[in-house]
Structures are given as C-alpha cells and as structure tokens.
BAKOL-63466 format. One record per residue (C-alpha): residue number from 1; residue in three letters; x, z, y. Coordinates in nm, 2 decimals. Example, Ala and Ser with C-alpha at 12.3 -4.5 7.8 and 13.67 -1.06 7.14 Angstrom:
2
<r><n>1</n><res>ala</res><u>1.23</u><w>0.78</w><v>-0.45</v></r>
<r><n>2</n><res>ser</res><u>1.37</u><w>0.71</w><v>-0.11</v></r>
***
This chain:
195
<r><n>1</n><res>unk</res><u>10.72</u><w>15.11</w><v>22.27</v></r>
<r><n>2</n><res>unk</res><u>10.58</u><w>14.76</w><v>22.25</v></r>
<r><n>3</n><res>unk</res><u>10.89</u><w>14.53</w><v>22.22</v></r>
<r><n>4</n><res>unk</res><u>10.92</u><w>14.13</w><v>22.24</v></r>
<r><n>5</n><res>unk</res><u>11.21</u><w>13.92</w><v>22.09</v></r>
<r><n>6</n><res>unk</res><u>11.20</u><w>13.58</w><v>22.26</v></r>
<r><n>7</n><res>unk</res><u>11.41</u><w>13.29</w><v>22.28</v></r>
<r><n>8</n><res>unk</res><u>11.38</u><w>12.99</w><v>22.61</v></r>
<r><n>9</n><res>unk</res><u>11.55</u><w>12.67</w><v>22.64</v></r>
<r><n>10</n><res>unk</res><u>11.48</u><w>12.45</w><v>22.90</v></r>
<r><n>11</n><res>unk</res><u>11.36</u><w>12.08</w><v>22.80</v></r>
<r><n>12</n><res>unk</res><u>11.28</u><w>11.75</w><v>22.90</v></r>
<r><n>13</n><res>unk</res><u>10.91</u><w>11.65</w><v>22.85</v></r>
<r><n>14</n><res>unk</res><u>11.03</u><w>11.41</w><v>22.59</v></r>
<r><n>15</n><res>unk</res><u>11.16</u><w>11.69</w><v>22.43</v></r>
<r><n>16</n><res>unk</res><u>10.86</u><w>11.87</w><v>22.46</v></r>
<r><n>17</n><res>unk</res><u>10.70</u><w>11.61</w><v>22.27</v></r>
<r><n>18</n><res>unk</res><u>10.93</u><w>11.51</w><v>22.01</v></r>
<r><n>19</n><res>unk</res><u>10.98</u><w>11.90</w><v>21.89</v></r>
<r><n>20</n><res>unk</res><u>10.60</u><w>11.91</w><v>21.84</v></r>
<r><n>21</n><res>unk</res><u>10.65</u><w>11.67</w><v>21.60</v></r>
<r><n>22</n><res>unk</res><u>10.98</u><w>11.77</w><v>21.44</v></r>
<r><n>23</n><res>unk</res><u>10.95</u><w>11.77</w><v>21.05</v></r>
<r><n>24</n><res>unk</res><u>11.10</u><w>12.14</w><v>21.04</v></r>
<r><n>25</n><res>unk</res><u>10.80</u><w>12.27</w><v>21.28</v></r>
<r><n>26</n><res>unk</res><u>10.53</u><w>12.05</w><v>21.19</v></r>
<r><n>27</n><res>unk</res><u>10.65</u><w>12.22</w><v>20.78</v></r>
<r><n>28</n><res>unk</res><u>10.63</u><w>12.59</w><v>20.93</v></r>
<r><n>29</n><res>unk</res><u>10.33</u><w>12.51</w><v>21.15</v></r>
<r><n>30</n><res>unk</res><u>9.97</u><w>12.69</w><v>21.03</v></r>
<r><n>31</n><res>unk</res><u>9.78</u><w>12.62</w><v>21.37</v></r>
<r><n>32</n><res>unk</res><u>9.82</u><w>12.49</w><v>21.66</v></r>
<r><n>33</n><res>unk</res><u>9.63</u><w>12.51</w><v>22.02</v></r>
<r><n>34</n><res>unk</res><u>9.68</u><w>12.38</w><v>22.37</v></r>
<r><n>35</n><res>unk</res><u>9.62</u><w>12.70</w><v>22.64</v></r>
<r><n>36</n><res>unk</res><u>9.57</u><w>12.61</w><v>23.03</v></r>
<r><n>37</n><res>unk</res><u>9.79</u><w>12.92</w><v>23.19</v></r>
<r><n>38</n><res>unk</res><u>9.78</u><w>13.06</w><v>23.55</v></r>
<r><n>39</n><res>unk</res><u>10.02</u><w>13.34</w><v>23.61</v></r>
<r><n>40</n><res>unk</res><u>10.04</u><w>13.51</w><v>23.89</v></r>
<r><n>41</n><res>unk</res><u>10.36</u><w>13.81</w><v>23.98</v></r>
<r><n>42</n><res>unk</res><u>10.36</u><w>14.13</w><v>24.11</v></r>
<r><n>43</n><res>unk</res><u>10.53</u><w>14.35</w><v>24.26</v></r>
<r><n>44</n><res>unk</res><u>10.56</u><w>14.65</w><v>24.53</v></r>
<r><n>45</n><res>unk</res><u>10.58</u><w>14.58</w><v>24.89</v></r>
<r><n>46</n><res>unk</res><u>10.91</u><w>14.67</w><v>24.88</v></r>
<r><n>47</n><res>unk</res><u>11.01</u><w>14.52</w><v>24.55</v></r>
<r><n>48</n><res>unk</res><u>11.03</u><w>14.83</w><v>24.30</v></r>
<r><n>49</n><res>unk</res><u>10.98</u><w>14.66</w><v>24.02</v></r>
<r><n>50</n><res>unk</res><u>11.19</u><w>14.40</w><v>24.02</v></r>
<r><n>51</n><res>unk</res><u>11.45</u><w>14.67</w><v>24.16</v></r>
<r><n>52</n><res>unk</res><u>11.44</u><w>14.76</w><v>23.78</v></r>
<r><n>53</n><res>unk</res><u>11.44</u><w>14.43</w><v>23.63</v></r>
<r><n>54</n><res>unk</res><u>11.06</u><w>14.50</w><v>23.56</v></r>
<r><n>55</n><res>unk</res><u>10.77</u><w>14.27</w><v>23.54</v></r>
<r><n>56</n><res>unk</res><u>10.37</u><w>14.31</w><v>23.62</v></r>
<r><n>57</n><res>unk</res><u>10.16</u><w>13.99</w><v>23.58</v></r>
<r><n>58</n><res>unk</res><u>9.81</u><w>13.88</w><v>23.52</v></r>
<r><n>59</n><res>unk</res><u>9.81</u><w>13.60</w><v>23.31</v></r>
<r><n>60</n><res>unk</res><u>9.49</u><w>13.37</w><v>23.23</v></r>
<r><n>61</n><res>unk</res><u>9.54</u><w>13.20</w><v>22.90</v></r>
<r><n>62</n><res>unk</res><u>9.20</u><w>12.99</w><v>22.90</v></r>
<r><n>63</n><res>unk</res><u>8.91</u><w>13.18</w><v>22.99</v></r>
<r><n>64</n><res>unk</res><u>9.10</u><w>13.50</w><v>22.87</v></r>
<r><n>65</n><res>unk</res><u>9.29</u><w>13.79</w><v>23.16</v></r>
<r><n>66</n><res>unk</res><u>9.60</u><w>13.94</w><v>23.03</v></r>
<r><n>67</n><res>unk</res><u>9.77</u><w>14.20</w><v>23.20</v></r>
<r><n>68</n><res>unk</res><u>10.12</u><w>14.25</w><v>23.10</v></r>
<r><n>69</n><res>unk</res><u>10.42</u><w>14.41</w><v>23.17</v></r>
<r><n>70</n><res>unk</res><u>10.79</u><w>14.37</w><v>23.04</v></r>
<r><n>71</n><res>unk</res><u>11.13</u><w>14.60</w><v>23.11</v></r>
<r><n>72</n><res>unk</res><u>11.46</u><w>14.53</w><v>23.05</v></r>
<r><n>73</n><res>unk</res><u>11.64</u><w>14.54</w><v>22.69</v></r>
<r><n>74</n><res>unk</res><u>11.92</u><w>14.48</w><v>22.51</v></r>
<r><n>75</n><res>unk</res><u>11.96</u><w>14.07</w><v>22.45</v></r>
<r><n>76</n><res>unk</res><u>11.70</u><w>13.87</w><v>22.34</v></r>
<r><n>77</n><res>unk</res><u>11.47</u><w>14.23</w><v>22.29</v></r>
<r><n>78</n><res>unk</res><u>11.26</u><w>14.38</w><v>22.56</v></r>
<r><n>79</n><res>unk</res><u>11.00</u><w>14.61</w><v>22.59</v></r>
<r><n>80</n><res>unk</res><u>10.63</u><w>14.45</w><v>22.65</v></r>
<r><n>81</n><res>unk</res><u>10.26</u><w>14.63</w><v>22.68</v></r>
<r><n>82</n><res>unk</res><u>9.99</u><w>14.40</w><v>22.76</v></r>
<r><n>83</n><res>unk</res><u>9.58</u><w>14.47</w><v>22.75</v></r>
<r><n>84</n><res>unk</res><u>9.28</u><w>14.21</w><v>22.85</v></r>
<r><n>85</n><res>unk</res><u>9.17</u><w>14.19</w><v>23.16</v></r>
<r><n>86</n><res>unk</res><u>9.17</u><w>14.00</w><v>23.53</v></r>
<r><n>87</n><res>unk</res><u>9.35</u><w>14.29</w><v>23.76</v></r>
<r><n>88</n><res>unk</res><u>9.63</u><w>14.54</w><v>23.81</v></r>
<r><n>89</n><res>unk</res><u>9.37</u><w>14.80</w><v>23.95</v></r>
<r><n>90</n><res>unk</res><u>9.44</u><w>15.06</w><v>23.65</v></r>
<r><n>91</n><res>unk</res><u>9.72</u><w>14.90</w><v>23.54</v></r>
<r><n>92</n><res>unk</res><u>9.97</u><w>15.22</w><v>23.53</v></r>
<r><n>93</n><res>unk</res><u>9.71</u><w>15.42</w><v>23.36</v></r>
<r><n>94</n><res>unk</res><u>9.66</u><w>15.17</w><v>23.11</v></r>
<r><n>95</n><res>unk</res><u>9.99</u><w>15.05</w><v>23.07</v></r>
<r><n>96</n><res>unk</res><u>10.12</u><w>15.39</w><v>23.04</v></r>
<r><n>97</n><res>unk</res><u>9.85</u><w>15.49</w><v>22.79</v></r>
<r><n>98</n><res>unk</res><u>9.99</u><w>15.17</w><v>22.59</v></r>
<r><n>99</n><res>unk</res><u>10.34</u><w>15.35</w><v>22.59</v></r>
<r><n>100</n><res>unk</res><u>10.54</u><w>15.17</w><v>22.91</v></r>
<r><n>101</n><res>unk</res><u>10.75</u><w>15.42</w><v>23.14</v></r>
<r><n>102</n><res>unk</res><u>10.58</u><w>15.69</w><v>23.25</v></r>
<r><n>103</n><res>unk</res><u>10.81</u><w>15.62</w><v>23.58</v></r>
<r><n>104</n><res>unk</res><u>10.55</u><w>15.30</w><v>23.65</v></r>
<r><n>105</n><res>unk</res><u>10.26</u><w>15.57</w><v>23.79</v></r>
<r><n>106</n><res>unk</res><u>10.44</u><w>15.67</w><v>24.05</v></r>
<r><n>107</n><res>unk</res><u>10.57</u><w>15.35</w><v>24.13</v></r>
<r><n>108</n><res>unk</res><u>10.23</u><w>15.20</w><v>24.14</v></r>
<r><n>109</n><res>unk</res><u>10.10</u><w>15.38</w><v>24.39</v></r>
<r><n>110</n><res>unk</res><u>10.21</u><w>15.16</w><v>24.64</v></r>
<r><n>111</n><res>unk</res><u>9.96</u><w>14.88</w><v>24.54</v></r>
<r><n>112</n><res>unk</res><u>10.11</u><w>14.57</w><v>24.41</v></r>
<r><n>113</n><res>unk</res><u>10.08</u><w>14.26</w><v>24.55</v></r>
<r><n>114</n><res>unk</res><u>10.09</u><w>13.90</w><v>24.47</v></r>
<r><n>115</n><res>unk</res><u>10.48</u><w>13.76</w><v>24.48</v></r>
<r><n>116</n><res>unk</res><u>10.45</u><w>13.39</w><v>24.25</v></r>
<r><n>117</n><res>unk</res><u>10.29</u><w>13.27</w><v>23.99</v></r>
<r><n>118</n><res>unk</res><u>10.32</u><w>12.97</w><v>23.73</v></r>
<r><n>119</n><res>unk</res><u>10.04</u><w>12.73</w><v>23.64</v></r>
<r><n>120</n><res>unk</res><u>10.14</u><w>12.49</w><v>23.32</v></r>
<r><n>121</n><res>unk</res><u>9.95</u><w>12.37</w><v>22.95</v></r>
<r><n>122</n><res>unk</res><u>10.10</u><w>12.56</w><v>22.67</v></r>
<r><n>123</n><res>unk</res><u>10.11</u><w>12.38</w><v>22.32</v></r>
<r><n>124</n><res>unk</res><u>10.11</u><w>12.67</w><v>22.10</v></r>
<r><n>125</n><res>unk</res><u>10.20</u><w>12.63</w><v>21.72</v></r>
<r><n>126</n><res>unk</res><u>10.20</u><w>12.93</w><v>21.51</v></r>
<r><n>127</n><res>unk</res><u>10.49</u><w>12.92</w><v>21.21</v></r>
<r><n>128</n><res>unk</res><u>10.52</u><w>13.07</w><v>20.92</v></r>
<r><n>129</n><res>unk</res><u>10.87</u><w>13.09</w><v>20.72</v></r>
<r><n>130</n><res>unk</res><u>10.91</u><w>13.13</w><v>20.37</v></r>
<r><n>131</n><res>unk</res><u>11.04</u><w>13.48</w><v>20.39</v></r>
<r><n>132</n><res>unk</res><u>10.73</u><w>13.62</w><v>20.51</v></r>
<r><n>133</n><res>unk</res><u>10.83</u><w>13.63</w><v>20.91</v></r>
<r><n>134</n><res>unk</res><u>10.61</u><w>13.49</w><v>21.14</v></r>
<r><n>135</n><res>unk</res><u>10.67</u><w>13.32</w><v>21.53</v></r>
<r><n>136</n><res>unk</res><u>10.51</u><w>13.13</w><v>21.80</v></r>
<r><n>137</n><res>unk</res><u>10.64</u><w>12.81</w><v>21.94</v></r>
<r><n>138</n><res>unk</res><u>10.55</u><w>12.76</w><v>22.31</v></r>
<r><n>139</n><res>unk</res><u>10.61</u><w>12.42</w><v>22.48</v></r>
<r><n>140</n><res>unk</res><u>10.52</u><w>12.48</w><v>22.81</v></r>
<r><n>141</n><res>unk</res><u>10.51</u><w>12.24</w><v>23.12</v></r>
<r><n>142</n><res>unk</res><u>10.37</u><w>12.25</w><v>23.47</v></r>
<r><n>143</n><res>unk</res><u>10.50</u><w>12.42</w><v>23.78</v></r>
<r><n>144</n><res>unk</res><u>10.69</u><w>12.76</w><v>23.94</v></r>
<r><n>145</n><res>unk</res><u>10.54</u><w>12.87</w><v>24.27</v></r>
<r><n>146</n><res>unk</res><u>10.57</u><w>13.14</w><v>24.55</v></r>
<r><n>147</n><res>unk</res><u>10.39</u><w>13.07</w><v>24.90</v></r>
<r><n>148</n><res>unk</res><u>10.42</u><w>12.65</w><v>24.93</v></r>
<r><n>149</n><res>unk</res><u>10.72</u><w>12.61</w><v>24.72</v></r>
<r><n>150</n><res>unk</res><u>10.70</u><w>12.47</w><v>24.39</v></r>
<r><n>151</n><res>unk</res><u>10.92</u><w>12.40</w><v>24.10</v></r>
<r><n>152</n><res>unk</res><u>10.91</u><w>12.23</w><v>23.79</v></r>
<r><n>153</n><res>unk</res><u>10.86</u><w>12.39</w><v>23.46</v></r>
<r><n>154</n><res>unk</res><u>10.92</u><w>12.26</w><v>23.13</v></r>
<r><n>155</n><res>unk</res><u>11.05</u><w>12.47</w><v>22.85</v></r>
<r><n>156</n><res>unk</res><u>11.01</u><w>12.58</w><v>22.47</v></r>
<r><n>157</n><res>unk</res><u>10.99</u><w>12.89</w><v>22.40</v></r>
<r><n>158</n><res>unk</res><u>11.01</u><w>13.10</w><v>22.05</v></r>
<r><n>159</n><res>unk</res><u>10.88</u><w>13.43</w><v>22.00</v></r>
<r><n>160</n><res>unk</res><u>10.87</u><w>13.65</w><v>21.73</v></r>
<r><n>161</n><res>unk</res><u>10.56</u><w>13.82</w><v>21.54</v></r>
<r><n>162</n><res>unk</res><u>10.60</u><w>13.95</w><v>21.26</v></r>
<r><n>163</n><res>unk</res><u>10.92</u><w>14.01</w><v>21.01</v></r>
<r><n>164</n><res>unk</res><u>11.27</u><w>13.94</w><v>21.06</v></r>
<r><n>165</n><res>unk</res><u>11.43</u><w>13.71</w><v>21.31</v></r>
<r><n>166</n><res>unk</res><u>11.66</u><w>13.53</w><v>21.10</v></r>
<r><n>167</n><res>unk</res><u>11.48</u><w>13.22</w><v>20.99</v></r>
<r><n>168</n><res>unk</res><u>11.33</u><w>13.20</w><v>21.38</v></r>
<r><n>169</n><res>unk</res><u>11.71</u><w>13.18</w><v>21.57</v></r>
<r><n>170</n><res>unk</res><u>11.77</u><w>12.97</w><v>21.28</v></r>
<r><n>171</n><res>unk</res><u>11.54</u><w>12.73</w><v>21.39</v></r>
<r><n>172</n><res>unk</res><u>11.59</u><w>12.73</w><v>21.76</v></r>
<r><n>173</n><res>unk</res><u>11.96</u><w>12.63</w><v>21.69</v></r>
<r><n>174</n><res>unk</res><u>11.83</u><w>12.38</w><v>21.52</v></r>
<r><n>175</n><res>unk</res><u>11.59</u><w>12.22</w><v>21.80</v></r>
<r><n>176</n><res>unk</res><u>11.84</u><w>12.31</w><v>22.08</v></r>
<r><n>177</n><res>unk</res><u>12.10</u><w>12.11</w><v>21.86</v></r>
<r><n>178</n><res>unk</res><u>11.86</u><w>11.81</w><v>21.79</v></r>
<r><n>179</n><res>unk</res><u>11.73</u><w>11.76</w><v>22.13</v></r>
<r><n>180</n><res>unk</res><u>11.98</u><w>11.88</w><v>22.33</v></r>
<r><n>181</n><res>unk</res><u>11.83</u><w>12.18</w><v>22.47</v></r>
<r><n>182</n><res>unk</res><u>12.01</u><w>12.41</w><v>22.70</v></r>
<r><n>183</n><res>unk</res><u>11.93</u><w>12.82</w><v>22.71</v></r>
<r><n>184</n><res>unk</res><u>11.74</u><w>12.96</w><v>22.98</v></r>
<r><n>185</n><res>unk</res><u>11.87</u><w>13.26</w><v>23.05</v></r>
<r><n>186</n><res>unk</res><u>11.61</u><w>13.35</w><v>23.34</v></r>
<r><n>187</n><res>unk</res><u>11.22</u><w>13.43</w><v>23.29</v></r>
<r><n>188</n><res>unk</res><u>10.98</u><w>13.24</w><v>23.44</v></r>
<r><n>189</n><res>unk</res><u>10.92</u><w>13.51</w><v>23.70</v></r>
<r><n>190</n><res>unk</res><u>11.29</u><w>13.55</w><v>23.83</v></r>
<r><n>191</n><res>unk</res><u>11.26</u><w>13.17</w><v>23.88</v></r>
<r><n>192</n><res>unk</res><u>10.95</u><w>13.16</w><v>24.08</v></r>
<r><n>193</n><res>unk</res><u>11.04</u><w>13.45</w><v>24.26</v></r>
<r><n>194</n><res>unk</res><u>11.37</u><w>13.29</w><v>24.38</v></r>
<r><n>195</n><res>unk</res><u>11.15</u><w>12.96</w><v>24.54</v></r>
***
C-alpha cells in the first residue's frame, strides 16, 4: 500500500512568503520550483467515494497529468497511489494494479464525474535534514471551486519522502509557532466539495 504522511496549516500570503525565506527552510532547502496546479475531483454520481472518505483526482502539475487517489488512515497517514496521465478512464485497473482497494473496481463502474477542483501556484522546496529524512514544503495559493463558487486557498503544506518524521513535525511546529499558523484539518477536496 502506497501511504502519505502530510501535515496543512492554513496561512496568510504573508506567511506564505516569509516561511519561503525562513532561515530554518532556506538551511534544509536543496531545490526549489514554482508548479501552476489544476485539480479537478471526482466522484460517483451518487457520491461512493467520498461515502468512504475516498479521493479520485486528476491533477495537472505544469504540463504533467497525475491521477491519484487517497483513502482514509490513521492521523496524519493515509493511503495514496498515483500514476501519470490526463483521465480516470482506467483508473480502477490501474490504481488497483498499483495496490489501492480492490473494492474501487466495482465502485468505478458507475463512471466518475467531475465534482470541484482547485487551481493555485505551488512553491515547492525540497528539504533535507541532517538525519538522512527527506520532505517537501508546499506553499500553495489560489482558489477552491465547485460549479460558480469559489474560495480562497492559501496554505503550506509538509509532506514526507523519505526517512523518519521526526525532524519534519519538528519543523512544522516550528513555522506554525513563528507565523502563527493554524492546522487544517480538512483536504483541499472536502473544502471544495462543501462550496
């Protein structure tokens, strides 16, 4: 099972800013890019996927498709399959071959449709700790949607890579202290959904 440990906070664009150029990050950093994203949701016609708390986007980081899909975990861990490409034709066969629940076939067959989306810039800088573990800062900003209804989103966003989470929660503390950042607790989709 593919698995994703992630923490959100929701920020200012100030913030946003300022964090990008916090000594502790700018110290980790080892690259850095800025990604235009468009995002669009799925789901059932009747909503079985986010019946389970389960998630189906395409995601176009640049001039790259990603297809992913996440499930519910335990805390900040959740499962997470993703492959390249611009659709969700195949996706259950693909995703399933990737290792997600074998359940998602048969929910599939009712084709998926398009519920919200997100389109913002992501300022990615990848860190490296000293003890070998590796993450991905995300500042993010630009807008929720579903239908004519937007919403504003900015947030920061760190996700683990590689090695142990310690020295990442350890710095998220640490930024959510410094620039008064409050958790987010909801995923981009459950708050475009909710427009």
């Amino acid at each position: 099972m593919g698995h994703e440990l992630e923490v959100k906070y929701a920020a200012s664009e100030d913030a946003l800013a300022r964090i990008a150029q916090d000594a502790a990050v700018l110290r980790l950093a080892v690259s850095e890019e800025t990604i235009p994203m468009e995002t669009t949701y799925f789901d059932t016609p009747f909503g079985a996927l986010s019946a389970r708390k389960w998630m189906l986007r395409v995601r176009r980081e640049g001039t790259r498709g990603v297809v992913t899909m996440k499930t519910a975990g335990d805390g900040r861990v959740r499962g997470e399959w993703e492959y390249e490409g611009d659709t969700v034709k195949d996706a259950a066969k693909r995703l399933c071959a990737l290792g997600a629940p074998e359940e998602l076939g048969e929910i599939l067959r009712a084709q998926p449709i398009p519920v919200c989306g997100a389109r913002f810039t992501r300022r990615a800088l990848r860190l490296c700790f000293p003890d070998g573990s590796e993450a991905e800062l995300a500042l993010d900003s630009g807008v929720l949607f579903r239908a004519e209804r937007q919403s504003p989103l900015c947030e920061m966003e760190l996700e683990l890579k590689r090695g142990a989470e310690t020295a990442m929660l350890e710095l998220a503390e640490q930024l959510a202290k410094a620039y008064d950042l409050l958790p987010e607790q909801q995923s981009k989709f459950v708050r475009a959904a909710a427009l």
